[in-house]
Each structure stands twice: as structure tokens, then as C-alpha cells.
Short mmCIF file of the C-alpha atoms (twelve columns), coordinates in Angstrom:
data_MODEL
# 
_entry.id   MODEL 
# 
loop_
_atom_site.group_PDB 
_atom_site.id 
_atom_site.type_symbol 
_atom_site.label_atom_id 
_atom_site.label_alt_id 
_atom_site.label_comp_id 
_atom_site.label_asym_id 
_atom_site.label_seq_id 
_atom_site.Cartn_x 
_atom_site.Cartn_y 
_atom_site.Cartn_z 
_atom_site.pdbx_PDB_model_num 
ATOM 1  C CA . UNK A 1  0.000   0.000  0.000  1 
ATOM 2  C CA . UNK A 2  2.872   2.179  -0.474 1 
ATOM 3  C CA . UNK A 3  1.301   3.491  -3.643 1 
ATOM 4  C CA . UNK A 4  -1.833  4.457  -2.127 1 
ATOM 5  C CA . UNK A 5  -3.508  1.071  -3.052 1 
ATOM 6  C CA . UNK A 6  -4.825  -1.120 -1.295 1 
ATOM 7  C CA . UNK A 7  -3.335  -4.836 -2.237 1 
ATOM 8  C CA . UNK A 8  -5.914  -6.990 -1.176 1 
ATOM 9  C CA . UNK A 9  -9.071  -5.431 -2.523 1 
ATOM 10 C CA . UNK A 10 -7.806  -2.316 -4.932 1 
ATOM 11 C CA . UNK A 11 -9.452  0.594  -2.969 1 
ATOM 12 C CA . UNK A 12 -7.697  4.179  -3.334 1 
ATOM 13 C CA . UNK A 13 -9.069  5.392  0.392  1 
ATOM 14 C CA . UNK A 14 -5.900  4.422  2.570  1 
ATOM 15 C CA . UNK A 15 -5.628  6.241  6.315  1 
ATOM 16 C CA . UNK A 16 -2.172  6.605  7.225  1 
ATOM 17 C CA . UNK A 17 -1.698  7.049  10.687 1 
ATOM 18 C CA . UNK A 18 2.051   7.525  12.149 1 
ATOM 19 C CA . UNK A 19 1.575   7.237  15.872 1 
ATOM 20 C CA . UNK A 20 3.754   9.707  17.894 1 
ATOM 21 C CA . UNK A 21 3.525   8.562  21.308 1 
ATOM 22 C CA . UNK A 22 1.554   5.449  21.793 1 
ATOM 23 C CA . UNK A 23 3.331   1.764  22.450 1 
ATOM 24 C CA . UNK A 24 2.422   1.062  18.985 1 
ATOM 25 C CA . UNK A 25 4.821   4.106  17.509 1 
ATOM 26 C CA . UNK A 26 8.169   2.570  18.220 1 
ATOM 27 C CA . UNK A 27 9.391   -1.049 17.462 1 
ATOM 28 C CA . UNK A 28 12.533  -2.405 19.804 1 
ATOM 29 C CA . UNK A 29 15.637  -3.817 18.061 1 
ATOM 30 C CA . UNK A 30 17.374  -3.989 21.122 1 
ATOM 31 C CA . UNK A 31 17.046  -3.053 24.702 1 
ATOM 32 C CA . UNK A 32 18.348  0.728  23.586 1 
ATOM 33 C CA . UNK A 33 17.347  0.587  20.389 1 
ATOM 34 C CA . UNK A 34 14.105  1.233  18.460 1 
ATOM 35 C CA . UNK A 35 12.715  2.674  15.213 1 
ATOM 36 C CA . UNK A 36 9.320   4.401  14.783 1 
ATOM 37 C CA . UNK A 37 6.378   2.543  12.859 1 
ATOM 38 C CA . UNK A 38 4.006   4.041  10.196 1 
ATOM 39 C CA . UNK A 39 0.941   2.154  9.795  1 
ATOM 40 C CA . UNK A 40 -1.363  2.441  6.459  1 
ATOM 41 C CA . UNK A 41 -4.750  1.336  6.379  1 
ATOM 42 C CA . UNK A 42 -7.646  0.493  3.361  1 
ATOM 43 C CA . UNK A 43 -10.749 2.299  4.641  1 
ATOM 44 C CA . UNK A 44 -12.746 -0.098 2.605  1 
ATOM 45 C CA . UNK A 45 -11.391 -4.256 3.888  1 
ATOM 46 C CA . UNK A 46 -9.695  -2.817 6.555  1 
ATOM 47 C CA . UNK A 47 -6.386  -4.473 5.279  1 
ATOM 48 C CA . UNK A 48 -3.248  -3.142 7.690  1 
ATOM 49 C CA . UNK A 49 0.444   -2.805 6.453  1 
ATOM 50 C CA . UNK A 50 3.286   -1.415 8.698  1 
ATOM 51 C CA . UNK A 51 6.562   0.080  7.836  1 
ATOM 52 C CA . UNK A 52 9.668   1.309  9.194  1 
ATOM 53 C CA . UNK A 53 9.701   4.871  9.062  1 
ATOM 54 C CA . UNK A 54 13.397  5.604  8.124  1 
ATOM 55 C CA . UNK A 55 14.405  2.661  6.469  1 
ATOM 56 C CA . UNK A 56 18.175  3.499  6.523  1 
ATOM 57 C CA . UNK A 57 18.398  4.978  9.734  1 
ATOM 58 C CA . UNK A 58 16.770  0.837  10.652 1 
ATOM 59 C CA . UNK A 59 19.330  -0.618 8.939  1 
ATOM 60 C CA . UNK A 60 22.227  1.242  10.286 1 
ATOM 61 C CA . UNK A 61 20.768  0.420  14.113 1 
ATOM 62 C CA . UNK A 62 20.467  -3.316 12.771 1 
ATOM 63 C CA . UNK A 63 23.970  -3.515 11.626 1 
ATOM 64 C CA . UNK A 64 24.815  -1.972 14.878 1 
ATOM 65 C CA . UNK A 65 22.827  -4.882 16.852 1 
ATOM 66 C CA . UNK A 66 24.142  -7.594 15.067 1 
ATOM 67 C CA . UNK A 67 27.638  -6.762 15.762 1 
ATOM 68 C CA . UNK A 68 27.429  -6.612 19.459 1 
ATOM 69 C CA . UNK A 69 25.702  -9.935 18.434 1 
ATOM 70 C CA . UNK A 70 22.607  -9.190 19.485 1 
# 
């Protein structure tokens, strides 16, 4: 739904809500590490799709994770 349409049933009318300071806003990758979740949603089947807000600044964090191994 990245392109403003919905996968599963075609509808155009997609809500995107980015939380700013519920739980659901953040996702942990470690115990001091987290990135912040968009969420997009058809207004029609109700369909839900999440993403990573930054994607680079995710992977950077990742990379940093897995070398401390974890």
C-alpha cells in the first residue's frame, strides 16, 4: 500500500496514521534501540500494512545490533 492502493481489494481510500507517542509508535531492536512505525490502512477491507519509518536509519541500528551480536 505504499502506492496508495490497497493490495488486497484495490481501494484508493488508505488512512495513514504515524503514531507519535503510543506503544504502537516505536518497534525495539534492542534493549536501547528502536525505530518508529508508520501504519497504512484500506478504509474499505480494513487491510493493515506497517513500515519502518526511516528505512536506513533501521538498517544502520540493525547492523549496529548484530555486531554486538545481538
Amino acid at each position: 500500500m505504499k502506492n496508495s492502493v490497497c493490495v488486497k481489494c484495490g481501494n484508493s481510500d488508505i488512512f495513514e496514521n504515524k503514531y507519535k507517542t503510543s506503544y504502537r509508535a516505536w518497534t525495539k531492536i534492542s534493549m536501547l534501540t528502536r525505530v518508529r512505525i508508520i501504519e497504512r490502512i484500506c478504509s474499505q477491507c480494513g487491510y493493515i500494512e506497517s513500515y519502518v519509518e526511516d528505512v536506513q536509519k533501521f538498517r544502520e541500528q540493525l547492523a549496529g545490533v548484530i555486531k554486538k551480536g545481538g
